[in-house]
mmCIF file of the N, C-alpha and C atoms, coordinates in Angstrom:
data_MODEL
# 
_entry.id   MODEL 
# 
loop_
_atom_site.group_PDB 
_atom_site.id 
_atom_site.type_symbol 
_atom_site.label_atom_id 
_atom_site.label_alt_id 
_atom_site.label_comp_id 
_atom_site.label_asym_id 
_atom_site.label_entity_id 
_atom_site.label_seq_id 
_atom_site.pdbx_PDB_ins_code 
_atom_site.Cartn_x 
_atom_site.Cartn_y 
_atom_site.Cartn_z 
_atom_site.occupancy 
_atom_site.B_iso_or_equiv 
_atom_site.pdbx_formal_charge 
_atom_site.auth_seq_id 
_atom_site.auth_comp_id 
_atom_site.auth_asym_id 
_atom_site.auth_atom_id 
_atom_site.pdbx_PDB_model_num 
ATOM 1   N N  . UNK A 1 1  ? 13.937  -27.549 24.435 1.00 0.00 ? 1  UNK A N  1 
ATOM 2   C CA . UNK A 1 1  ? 13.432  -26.264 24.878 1.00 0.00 ? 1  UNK A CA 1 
ATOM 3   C C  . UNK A 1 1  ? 12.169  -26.509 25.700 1.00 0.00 ? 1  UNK A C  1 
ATOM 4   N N  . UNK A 1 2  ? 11.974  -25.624 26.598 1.00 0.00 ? 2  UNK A N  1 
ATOM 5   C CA . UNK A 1 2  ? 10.587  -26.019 27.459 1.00 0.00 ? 2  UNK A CA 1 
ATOM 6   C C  . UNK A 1 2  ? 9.998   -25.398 27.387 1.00 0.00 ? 2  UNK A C  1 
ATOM 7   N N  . UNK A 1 3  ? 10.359  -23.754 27.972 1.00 0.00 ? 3  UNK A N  1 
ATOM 8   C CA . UNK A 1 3  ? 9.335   -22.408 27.337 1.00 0.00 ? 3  UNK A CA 1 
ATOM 9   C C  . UNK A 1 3  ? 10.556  -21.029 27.750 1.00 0.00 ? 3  UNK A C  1 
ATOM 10  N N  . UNK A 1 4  ? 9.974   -20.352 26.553 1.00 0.00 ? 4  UNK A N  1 
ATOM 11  C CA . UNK A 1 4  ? 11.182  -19.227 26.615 1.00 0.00 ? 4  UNK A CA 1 
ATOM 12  C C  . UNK A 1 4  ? 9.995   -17.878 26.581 1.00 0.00 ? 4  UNK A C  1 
ATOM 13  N N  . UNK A 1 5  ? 10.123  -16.923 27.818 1.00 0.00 ? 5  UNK A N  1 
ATOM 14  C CA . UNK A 1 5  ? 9.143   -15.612 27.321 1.00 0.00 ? 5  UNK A CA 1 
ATOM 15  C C  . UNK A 1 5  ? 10.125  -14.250 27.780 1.00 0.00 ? 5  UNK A C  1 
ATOM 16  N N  . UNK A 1 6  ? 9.613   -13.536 26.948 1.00 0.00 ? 6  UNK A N  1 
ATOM 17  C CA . UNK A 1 6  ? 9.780   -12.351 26.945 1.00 0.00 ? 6  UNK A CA 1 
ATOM 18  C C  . UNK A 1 6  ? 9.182   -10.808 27.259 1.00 0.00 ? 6  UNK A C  1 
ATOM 19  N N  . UNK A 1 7  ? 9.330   -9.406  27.253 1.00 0.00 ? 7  UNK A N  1 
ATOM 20  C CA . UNK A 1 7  ? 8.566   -9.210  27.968 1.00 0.00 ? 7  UNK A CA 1 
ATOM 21  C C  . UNK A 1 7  ? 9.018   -7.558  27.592 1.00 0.00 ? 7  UNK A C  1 
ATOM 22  N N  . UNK A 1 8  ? 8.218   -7.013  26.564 1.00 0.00 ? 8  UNK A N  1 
ATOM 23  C CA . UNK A 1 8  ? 8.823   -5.643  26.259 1.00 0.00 ? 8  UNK A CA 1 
ATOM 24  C C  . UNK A 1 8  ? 7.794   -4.346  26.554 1.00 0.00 ? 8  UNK A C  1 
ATOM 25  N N  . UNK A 1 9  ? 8.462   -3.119  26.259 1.00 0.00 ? 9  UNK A N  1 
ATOM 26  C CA . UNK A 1 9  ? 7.351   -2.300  26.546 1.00 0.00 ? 9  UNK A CA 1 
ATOM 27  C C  . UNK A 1 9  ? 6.755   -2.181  25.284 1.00 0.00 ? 9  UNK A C  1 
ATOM 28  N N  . UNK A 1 10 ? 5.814   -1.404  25.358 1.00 0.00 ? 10 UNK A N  1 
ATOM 29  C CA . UNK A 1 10 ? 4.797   -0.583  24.112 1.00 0.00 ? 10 UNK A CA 1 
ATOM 30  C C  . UNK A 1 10 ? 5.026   0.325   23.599 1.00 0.00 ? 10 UNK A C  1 
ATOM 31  N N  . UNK A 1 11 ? 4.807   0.407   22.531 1.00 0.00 ? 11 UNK A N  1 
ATOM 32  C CA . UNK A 1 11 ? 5.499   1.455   21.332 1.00 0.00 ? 11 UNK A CA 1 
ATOM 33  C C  . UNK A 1 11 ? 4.537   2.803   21.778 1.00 0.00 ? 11 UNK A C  1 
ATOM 34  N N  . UNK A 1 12 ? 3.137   2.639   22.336 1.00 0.00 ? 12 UNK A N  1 
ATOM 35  C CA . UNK A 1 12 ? 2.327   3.845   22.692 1.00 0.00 ? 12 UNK A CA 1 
ATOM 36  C C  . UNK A 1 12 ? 2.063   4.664   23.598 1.00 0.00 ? 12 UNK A C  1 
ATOM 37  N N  . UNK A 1 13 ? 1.516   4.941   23.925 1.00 0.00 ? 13 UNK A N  1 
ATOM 38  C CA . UNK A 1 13 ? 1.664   5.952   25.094 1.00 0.00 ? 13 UNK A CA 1 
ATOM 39  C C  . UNK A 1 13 ? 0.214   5.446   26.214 1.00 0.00 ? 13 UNK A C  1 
ATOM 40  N N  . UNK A 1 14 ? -0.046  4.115   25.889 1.00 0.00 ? 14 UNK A N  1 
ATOM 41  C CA . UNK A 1 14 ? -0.872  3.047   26.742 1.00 0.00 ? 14 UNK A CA 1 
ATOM 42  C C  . UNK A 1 14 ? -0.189  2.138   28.063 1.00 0.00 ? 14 UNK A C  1 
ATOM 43  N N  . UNK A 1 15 ? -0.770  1.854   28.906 1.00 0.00 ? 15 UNK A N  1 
ATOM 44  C CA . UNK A 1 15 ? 0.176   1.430   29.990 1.00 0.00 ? 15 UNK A CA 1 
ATOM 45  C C  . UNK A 1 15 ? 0.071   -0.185  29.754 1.00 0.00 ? 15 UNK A C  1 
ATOM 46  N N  . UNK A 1 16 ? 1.124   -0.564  29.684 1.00 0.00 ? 16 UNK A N  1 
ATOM 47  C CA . UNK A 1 16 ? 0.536   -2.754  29.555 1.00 0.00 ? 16 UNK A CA 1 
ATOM 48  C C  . UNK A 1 16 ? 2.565   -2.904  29.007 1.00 0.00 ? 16 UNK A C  1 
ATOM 49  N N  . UNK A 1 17 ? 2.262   -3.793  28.426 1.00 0.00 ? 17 UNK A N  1 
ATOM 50  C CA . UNK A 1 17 ? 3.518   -4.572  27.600 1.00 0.00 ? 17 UNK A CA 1 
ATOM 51  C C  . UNK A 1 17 ? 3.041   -5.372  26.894 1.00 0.00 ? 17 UNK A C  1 
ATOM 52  N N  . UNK A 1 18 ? 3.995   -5.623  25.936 1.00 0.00 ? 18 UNK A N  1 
ATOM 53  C CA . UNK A 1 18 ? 4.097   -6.623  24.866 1.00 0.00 ? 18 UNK A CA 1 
ATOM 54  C C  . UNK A 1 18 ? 4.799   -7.811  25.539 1.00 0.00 ? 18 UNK A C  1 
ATOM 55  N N  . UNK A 1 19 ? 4.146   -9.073  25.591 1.00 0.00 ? 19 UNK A N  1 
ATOM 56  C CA . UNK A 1 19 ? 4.766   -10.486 25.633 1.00 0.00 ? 19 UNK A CA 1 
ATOM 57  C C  . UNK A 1 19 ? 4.836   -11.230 24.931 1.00 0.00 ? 19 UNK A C  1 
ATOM 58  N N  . UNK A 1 20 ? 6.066   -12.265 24.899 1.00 0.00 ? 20 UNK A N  1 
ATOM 59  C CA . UNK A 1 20 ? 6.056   -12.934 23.654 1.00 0.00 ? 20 UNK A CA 1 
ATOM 60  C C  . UNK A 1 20 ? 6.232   -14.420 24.874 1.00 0.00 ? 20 UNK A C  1 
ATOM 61  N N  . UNK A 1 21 ? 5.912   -15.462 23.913 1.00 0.00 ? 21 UNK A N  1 
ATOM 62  C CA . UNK A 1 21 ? 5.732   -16.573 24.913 1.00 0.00 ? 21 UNK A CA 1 
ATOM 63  C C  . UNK A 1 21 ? 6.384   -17.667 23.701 1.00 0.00 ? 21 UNK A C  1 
ATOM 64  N N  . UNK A 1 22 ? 6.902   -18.574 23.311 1.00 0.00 ? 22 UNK A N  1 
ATOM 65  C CA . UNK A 1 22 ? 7.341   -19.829 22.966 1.00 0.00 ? 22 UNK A CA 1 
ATOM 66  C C  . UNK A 1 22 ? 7.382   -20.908 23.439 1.00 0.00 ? 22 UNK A C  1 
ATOM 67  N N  . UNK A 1 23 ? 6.703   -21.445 23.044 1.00 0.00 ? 23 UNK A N  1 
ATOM 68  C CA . UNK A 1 23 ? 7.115   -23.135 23.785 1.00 0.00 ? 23 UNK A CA 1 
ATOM 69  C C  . UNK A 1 23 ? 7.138   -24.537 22.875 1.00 0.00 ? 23 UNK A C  1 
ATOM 70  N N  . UNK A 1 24 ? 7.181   -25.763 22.729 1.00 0.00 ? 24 UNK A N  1 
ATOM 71  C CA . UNK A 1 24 ? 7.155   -27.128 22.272 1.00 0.00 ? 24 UNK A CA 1 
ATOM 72  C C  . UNK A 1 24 ? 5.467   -26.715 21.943 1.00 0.00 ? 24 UNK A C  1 
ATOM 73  N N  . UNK A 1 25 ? 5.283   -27.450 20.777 1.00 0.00 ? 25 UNK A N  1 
ATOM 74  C CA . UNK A 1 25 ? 3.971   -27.310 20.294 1.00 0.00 ? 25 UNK A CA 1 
ATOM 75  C C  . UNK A 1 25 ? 3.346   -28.707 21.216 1.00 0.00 ? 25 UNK A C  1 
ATOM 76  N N  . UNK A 1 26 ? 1.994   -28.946 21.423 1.00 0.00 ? 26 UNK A N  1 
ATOM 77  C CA . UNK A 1 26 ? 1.052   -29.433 22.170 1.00 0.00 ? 26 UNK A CA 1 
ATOM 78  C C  . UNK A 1 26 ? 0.567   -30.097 20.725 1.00 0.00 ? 26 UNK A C  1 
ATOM 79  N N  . UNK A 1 27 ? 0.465   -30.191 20.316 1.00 0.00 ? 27 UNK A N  1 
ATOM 80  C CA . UNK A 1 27 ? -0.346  -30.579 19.142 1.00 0.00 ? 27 UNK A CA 1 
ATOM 81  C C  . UNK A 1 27 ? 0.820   -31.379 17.645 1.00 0.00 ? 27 UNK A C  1 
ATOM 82  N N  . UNK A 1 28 ? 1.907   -29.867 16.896 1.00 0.00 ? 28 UNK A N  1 
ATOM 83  C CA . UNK A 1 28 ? 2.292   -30.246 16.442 1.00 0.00 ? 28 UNK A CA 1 
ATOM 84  C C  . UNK A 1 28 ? 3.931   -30.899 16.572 1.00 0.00 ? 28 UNK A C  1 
ATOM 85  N N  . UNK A 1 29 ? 4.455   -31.855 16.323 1.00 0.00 ? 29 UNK A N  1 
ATOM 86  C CA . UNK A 1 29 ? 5.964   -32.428 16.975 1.00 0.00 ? 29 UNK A CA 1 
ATOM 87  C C  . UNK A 1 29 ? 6.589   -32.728 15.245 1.00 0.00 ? 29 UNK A C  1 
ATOM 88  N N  . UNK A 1 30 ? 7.451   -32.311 14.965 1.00 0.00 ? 30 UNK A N  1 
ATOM 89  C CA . UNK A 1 30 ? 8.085   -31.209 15.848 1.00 0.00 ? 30 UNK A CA 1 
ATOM 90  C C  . UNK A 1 30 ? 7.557   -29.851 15.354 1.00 0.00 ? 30 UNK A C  1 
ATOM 91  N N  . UNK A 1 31 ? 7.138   -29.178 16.359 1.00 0.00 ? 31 UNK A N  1 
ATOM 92  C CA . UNK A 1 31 ? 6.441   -27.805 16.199 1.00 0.00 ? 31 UNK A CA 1 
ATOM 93  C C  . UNK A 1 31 ? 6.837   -26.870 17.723 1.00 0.00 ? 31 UNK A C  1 
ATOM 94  N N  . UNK A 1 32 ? 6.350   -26.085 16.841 1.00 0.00 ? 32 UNK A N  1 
ATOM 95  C CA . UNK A 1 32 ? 6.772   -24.661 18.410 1.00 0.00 ? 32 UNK A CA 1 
ATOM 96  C C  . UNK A 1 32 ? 5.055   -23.953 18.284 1.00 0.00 ? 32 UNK A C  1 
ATOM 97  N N  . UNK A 1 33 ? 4.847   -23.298 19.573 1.00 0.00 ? 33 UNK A N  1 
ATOM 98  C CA . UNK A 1 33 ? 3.615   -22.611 20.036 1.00 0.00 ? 33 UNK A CA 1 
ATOM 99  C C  . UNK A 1 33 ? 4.215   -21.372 20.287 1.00 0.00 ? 33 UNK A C  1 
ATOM 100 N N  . UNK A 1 34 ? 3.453   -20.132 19.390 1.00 0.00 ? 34 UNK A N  1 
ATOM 101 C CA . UNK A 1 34 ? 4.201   -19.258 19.457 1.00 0.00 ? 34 UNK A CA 1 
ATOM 102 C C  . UNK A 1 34 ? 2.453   -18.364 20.432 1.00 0.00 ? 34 UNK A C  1 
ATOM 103 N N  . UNK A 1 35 ? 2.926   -17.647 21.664 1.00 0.00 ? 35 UNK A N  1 
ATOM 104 C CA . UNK A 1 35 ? 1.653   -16.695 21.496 1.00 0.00 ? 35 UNK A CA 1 
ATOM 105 C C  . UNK A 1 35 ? 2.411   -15.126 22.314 1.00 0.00 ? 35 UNK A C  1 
ATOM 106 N N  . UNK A 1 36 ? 1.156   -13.952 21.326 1.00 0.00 ? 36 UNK A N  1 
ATOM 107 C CA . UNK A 1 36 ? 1.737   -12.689 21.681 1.00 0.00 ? 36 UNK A CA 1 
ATOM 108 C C  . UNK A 1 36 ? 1.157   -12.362 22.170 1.00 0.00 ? 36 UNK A C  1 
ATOM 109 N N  . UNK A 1 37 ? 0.878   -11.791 23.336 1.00 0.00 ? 37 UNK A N  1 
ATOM 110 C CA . UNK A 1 37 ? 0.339   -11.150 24.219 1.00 0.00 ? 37 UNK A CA 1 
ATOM 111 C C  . UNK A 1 37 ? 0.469   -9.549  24.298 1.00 0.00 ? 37 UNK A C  1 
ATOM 112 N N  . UNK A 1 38 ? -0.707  -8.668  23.535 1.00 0.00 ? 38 UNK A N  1 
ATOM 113 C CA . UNK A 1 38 ? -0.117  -7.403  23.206 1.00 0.00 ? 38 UNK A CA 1 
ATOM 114 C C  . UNK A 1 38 ? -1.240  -6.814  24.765 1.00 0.00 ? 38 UNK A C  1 
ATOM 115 N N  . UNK A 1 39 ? -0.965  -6.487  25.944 1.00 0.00 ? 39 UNK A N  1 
ATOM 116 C CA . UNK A 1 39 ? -1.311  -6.355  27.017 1.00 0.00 ? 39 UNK A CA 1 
ATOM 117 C C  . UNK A 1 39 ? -1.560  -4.627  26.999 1.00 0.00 ? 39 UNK A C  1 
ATOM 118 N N  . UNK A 1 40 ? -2.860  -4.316  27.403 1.00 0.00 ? 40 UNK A N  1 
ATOM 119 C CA . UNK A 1 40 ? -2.558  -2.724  27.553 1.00 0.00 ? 40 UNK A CA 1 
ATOM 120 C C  . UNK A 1 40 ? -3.804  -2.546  29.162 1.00 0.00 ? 40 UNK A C  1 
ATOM 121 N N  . UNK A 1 41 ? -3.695  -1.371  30.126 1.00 0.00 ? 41 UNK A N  1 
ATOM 122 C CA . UNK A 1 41 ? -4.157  -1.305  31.096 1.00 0.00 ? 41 UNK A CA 1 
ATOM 123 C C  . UNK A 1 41 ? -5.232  -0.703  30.394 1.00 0.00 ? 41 UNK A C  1 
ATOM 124 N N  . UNK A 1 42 ? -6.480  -0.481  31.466 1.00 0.00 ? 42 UNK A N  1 
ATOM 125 C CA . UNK A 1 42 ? -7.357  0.129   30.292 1.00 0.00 ? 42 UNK A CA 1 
ATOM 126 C C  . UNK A 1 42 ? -7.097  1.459   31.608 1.00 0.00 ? 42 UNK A C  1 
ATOM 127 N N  . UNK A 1 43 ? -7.787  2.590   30.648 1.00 0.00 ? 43 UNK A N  1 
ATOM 128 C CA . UNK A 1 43 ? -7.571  4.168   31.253 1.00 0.00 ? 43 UNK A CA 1 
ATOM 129 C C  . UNK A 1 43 ? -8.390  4.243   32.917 1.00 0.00 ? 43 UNK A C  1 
ATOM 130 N N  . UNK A 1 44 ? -8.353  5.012   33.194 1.00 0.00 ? 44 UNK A N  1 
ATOM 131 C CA . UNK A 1 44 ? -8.952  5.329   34.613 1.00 0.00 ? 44 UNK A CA 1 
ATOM 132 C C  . UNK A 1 44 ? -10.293 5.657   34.218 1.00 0.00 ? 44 UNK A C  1 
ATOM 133 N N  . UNK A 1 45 ? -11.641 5.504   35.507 1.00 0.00 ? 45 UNK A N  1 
ATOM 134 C CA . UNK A 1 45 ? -12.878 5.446   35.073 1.00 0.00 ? 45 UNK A CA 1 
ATOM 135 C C  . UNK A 1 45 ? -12.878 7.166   34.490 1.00 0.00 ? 45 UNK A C  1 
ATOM 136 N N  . UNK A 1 46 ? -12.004 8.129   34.543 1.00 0.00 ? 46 UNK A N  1 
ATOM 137 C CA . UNK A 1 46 ? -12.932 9.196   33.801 1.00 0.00 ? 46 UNK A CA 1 
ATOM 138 C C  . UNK A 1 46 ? -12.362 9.218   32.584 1.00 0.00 ? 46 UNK A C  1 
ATOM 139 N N  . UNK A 1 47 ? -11.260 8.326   32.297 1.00 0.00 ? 47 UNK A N  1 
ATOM 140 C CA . UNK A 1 47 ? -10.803 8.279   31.039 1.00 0.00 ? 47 UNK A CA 1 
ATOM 141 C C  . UNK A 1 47 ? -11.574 7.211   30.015 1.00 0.00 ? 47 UNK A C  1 
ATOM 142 N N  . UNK A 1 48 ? -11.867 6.382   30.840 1.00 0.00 ? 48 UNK A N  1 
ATOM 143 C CA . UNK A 1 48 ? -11.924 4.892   29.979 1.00 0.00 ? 48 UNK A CA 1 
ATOM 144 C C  . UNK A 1 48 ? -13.782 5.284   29.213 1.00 0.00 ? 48 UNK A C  1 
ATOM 145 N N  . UNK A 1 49 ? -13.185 4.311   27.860 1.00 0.00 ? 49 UNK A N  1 
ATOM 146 C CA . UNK A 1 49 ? -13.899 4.546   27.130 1.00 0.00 ? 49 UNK A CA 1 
ATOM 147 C C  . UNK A 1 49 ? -14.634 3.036   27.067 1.00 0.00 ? 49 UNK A C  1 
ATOM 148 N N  . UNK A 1 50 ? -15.431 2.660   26.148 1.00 0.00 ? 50 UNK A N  1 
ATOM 149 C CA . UNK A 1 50 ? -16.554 1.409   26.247 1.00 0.00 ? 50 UNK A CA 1 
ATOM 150 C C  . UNK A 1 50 ? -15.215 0.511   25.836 1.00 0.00 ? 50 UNK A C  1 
ATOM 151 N N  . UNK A 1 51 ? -15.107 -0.593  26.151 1.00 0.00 ? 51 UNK A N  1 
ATOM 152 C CA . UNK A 1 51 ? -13.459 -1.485  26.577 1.00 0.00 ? 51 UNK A CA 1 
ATOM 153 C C  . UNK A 1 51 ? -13.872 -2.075  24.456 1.00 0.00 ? 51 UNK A C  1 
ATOM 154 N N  . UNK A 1 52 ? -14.898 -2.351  24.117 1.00 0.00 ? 52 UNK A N  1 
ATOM 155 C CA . UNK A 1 52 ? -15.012 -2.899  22.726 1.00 0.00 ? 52 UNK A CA 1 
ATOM 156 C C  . UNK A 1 52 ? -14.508 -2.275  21.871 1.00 0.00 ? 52 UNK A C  1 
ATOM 157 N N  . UNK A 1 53 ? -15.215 -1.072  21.953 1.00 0.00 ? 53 UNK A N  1 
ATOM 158 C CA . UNK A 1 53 ? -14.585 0.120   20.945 1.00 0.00 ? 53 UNK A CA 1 
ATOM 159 C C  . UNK A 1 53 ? -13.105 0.291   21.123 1.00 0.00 ? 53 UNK A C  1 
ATOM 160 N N  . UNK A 1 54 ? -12.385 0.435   22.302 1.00 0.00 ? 54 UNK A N  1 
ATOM 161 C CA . UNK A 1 54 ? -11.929 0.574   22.442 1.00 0.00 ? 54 UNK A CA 1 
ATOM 162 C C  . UNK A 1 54 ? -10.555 -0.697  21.425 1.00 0.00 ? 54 UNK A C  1 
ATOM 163 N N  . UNK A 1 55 ? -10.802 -1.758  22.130 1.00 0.00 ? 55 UNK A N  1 
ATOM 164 C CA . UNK A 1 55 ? -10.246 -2.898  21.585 1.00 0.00 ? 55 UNK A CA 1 
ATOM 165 C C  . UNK A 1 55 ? -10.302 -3.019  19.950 1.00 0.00 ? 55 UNK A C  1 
ATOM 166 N N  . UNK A 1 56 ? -11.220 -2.614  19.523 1.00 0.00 ? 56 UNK A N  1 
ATOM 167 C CA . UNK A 1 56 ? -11.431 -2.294  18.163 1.00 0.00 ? 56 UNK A CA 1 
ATOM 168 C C  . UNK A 1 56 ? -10.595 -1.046  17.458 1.00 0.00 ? 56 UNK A C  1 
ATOM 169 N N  . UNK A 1 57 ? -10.173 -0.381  17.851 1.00 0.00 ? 57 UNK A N  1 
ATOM 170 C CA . UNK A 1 57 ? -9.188  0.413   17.886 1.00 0.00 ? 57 UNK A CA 1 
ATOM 171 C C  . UNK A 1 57 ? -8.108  0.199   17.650 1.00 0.00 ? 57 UNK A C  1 
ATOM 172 N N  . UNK A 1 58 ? -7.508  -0.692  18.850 1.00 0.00 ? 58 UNK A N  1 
ATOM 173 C CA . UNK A 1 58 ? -6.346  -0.722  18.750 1.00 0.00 ? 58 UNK A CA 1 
ATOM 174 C C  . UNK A 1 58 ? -5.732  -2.523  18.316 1.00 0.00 ? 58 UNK A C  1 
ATOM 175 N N  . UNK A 1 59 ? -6.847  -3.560  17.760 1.00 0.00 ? 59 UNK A N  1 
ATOM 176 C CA . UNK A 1 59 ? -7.139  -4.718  17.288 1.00 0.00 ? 59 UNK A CA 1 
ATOM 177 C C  . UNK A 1 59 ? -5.905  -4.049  15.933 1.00 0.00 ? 59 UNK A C  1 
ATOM 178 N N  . UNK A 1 60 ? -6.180  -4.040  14.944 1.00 0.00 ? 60 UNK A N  1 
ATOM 179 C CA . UNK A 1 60 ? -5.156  -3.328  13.635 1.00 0.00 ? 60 UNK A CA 1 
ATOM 180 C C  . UNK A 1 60 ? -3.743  -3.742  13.970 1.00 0.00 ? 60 UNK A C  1 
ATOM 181 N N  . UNK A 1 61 ? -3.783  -2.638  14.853 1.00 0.00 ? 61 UNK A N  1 
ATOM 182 C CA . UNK A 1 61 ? -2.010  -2.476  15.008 1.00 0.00 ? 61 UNK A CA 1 
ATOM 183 C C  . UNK A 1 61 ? -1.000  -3.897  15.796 1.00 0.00 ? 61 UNK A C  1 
ATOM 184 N N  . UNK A 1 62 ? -1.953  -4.353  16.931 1.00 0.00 ? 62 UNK A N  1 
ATOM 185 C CA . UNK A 1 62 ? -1.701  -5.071  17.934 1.00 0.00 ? 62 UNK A CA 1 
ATOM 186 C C  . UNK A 1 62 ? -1.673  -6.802  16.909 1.00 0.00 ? 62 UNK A C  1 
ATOM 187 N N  . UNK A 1 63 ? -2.467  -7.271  15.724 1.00 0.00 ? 63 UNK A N  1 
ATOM 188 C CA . UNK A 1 63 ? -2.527  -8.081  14.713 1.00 0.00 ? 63 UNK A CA 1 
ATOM 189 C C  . UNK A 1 63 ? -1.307  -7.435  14.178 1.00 0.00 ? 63 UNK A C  1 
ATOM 190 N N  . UNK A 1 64 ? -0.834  -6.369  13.536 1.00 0.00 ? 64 UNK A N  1 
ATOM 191 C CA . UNK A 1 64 ? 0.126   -6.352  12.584 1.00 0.00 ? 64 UNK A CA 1 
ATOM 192 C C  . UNK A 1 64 ? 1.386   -6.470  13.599 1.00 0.00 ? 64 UNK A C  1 
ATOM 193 N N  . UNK A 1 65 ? 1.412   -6.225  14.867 1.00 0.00 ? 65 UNK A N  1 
ATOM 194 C CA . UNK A 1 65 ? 2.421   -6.012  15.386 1.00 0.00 ? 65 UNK A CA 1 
ATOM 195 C C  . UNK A 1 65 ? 3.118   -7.559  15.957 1.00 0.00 ? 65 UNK A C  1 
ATOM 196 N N  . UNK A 1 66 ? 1.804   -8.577  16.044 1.00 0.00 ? 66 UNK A N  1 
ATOM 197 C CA . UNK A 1 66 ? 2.336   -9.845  16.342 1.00 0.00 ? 66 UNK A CA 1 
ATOM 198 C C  . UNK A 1 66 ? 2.446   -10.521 14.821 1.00 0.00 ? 66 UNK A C  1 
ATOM 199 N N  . UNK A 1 67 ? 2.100   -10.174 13.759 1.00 0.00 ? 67 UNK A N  1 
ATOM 200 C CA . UNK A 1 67 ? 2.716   -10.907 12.587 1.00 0.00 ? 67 UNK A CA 1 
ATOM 201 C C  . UNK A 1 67 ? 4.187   -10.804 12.574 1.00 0.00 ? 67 UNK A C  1 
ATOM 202 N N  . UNK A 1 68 ? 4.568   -9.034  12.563 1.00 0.00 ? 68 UNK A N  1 
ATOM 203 C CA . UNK A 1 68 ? 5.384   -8.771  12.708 1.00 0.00 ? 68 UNK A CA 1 
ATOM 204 C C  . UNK A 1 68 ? 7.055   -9.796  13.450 1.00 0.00 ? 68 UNK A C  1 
ATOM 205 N N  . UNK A 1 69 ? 5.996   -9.762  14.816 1.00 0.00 ? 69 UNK A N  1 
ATOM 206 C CA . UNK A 1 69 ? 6.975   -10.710 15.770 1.00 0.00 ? 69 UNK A CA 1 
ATOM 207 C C  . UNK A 1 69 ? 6.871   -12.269 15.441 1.00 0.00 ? 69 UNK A C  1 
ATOM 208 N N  . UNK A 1 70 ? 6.604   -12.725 14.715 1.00 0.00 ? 70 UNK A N  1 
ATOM 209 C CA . UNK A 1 70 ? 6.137   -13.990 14.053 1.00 0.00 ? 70 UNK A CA 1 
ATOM 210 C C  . UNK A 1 70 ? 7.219   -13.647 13.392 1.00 0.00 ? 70 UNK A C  1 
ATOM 211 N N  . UNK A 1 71 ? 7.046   -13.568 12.233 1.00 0.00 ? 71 UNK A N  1 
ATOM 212 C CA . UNK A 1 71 ? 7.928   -12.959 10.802 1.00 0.00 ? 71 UNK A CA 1 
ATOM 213 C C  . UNK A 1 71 ? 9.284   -13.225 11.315 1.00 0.00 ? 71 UNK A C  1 
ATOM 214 N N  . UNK A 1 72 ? 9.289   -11.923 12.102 1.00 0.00 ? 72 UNK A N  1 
ATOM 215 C CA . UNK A 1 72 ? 11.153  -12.032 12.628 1.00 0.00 ? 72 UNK A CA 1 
ATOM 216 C C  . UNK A 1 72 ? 11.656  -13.224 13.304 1.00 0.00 ? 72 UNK A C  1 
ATOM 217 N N  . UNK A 1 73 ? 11.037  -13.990 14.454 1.00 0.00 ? 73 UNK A N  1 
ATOM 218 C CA . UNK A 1 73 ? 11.262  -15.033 14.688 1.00 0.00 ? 73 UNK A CA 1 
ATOM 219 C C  . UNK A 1 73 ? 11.621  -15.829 13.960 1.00 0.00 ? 73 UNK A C  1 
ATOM 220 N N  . UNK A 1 74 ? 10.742  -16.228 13.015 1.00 0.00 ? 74 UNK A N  1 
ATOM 221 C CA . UNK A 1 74 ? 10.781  -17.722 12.080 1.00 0.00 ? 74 UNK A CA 1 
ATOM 222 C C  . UNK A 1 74 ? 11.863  -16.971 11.176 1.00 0.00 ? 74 UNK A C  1 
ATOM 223 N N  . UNK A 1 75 ? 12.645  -16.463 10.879 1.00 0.00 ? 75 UNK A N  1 
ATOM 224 C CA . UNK A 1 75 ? 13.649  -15.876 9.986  1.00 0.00 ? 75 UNK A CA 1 
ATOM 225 C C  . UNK A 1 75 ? 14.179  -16.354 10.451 1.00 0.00 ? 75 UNK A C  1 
ATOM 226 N N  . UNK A 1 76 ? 14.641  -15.894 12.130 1.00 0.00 ? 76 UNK A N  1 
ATOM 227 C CA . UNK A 1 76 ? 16.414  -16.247 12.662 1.00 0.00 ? 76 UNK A CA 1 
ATOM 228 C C  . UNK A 1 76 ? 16.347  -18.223 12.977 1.00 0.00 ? 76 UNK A C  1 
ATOM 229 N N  . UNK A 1 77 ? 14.700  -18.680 13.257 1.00 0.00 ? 77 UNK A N  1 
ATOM 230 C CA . UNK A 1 77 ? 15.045  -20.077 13.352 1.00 0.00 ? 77 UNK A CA 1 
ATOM 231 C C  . UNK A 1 77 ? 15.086  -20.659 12.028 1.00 0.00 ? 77 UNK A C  1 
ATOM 232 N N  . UNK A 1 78 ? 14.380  -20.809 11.142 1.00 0.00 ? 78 UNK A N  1 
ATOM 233 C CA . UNK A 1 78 ? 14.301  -21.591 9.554  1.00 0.00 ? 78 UNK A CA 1 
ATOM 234 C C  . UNK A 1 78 ? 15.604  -20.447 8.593  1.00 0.00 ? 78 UNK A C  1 
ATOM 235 N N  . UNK A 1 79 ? 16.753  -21.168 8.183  1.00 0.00 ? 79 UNK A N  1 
ATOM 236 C CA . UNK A 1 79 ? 17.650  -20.604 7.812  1.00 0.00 ? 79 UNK A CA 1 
ATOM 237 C C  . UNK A 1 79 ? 17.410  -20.416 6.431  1.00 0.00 ? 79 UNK A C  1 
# 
C-alpha cells in the first residue's frame, strides 16, 4: 500500500470536509499512519468569530469524530 485518502462532507452546517489519509507508517513497520483531517472554512468577516474560541468549540466533536473513524477502520483491518 502507498497511500489511500478519502474525502467526505460534514455532518454540520460548516463549510470544509472531513479527510481521512492512510499510509505505511514512517516510524512503525509493520505499521500504518492514520491522519484525520476534520477541515472547516472559517465564516465570512461579519460572521467570523475569534478563530480559538471558535476551534474550541468545535475541538469535542471533531476528537470524537476521528476516534470514531479510527475505531471503524481498525475493525474491518484486525479481524
Amino acid at each position: 500500500m502507498f497511500d489511500f485518502a478519502m474525502q467526505g462532507v460534514r455532518p454540520d452546517e460548516l463549510e470544509g470536509a472531513i479527510k481521512v489519509r492512510i499510509q505505511p507508517s514512517q516510524v512503525v513497520w509493520p505499521g500504518i499512519f492514520l491522519n484525520v483531517n476534520d477541515e472547516f472554512l472559517m465564516p465570512s468577516a461579519e460572521e467570523r468569530t475569534d478563530a480559538a474560541e471558535m476551534l474550541d468549540g468545535l475541538w469535542p466533536e471533531a476528537e470524537g469524530r476521528a476516534l470514531e473513524i479510527r475505531s471503524k477502520l481498525l475493525e474491518r483491518l484486525v479481524p
